[in-house]
C-alpha positions as CSV (number, residue, x, y, z in Angstrom):
1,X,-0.8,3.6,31.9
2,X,-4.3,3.4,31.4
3,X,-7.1,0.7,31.3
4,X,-7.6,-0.9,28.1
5,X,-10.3,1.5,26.4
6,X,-8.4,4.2,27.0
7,X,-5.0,2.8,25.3
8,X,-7.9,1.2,22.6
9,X,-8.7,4.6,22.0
10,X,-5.3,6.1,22.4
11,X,-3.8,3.7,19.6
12,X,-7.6,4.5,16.9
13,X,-6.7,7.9,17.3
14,X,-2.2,7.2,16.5
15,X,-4.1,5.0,13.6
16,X,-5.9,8.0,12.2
17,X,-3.7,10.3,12.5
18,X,-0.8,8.2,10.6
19,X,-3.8,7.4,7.9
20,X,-4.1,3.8,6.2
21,X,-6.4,1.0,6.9
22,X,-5.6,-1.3,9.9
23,X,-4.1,-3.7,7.6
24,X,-1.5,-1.2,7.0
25,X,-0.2,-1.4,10.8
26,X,1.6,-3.8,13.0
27,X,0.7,-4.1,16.5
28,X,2.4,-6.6,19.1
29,X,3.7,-7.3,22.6
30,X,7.0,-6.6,23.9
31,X,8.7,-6.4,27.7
32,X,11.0,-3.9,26.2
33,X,8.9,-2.5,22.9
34,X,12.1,-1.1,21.5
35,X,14.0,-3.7,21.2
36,X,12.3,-5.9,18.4
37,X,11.3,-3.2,16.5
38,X,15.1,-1.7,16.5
39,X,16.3,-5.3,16.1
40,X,13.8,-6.8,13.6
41,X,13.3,-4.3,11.3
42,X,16.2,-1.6,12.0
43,X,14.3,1.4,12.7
44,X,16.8,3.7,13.7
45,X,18.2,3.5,10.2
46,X,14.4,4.0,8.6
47,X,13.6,7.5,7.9
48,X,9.6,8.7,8.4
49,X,8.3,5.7,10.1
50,X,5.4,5.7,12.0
51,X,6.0,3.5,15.6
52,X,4.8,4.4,19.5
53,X,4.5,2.1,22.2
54,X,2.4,2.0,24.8
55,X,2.2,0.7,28.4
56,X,-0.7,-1.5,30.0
57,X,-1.4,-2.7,34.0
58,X,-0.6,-5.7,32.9
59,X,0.3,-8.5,31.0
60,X,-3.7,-9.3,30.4
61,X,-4.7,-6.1,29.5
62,X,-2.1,-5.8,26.7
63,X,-2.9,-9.1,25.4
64,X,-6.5,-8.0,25.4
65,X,-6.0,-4.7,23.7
66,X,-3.7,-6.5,21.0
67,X,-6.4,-8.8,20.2
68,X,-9.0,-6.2,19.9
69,X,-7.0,-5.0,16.7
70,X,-5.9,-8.0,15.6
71,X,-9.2,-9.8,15.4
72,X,-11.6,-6.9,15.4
73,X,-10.1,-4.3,13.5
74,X,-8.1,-6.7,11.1
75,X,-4.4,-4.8,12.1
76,X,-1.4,-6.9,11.6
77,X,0.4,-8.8,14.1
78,X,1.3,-12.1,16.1
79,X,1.4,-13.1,19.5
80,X,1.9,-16.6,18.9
81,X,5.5,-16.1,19.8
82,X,4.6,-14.7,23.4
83,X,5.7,-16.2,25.9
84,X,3.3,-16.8,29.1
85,X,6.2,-16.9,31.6
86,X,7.3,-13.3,30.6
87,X,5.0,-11.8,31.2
88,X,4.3,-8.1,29.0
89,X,3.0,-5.3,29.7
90,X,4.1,-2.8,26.5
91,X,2.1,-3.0,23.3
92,X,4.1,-1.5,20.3
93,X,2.5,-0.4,17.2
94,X,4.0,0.9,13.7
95,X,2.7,1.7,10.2
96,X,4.2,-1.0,7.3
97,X,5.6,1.7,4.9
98,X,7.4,0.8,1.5
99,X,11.0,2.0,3.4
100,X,10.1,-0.3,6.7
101,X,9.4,-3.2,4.0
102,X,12.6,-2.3,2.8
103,X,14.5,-2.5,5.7
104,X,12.7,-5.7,6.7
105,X,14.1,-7.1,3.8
106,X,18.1,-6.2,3.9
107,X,17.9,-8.2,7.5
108,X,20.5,-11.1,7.4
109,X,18.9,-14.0,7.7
């Protein structure tokens, strides 16, 4: 845990080190930051993906942190879907490669 210019600086620095522009990464909200990752774009069958997760104080702070890069830095993502009565506290993050794209694509629909 950690306040959020800390996990801002934690996630520049994942950024950097996975290389790309912010448009080239995914960032969003989760209670359980597995789960729609591993459910939405089958990760455990995607080789040499970049993904972390990381966990705020609280709901607000991971909202706030989210919308740093989405707005500020221009990363991908959508929190329209979030739901205010469950609350979340983990923010996951993951670099769109061409075999995530991929993957994203063979999902039933």
């Amino acid at each position: 845990m950690g306040d959020e210019k800390n996990i801002i600086a934690q996630i520049e620095k994942y950024i950097c080190e996975g290389g790309g522009e912010y448009g080239d990464w995914y960032i969003g909200l989760a209670d359980n930051p597995i789960d729609p990752i591993t459910e939405a774009f089958r990760l455990h069958k995607v080789q040499n993906h970049r993904f972390t997760y990381i966990e705020t104080i609280s709901h607000q702070a991971a909202k706030a942190v989210a919308d740093y890069f989405l707005n500020v830095c221009g990363t991908d993502g959508d929190l329209s879907d979030i739901d205010e009565s469950r609350p979340c506290r983990a923010l996951y993050i993951y670099k769109k490669t061409v075999n995530l794209i991929l993957s994203e694509s063979a999902i039933p629909v």
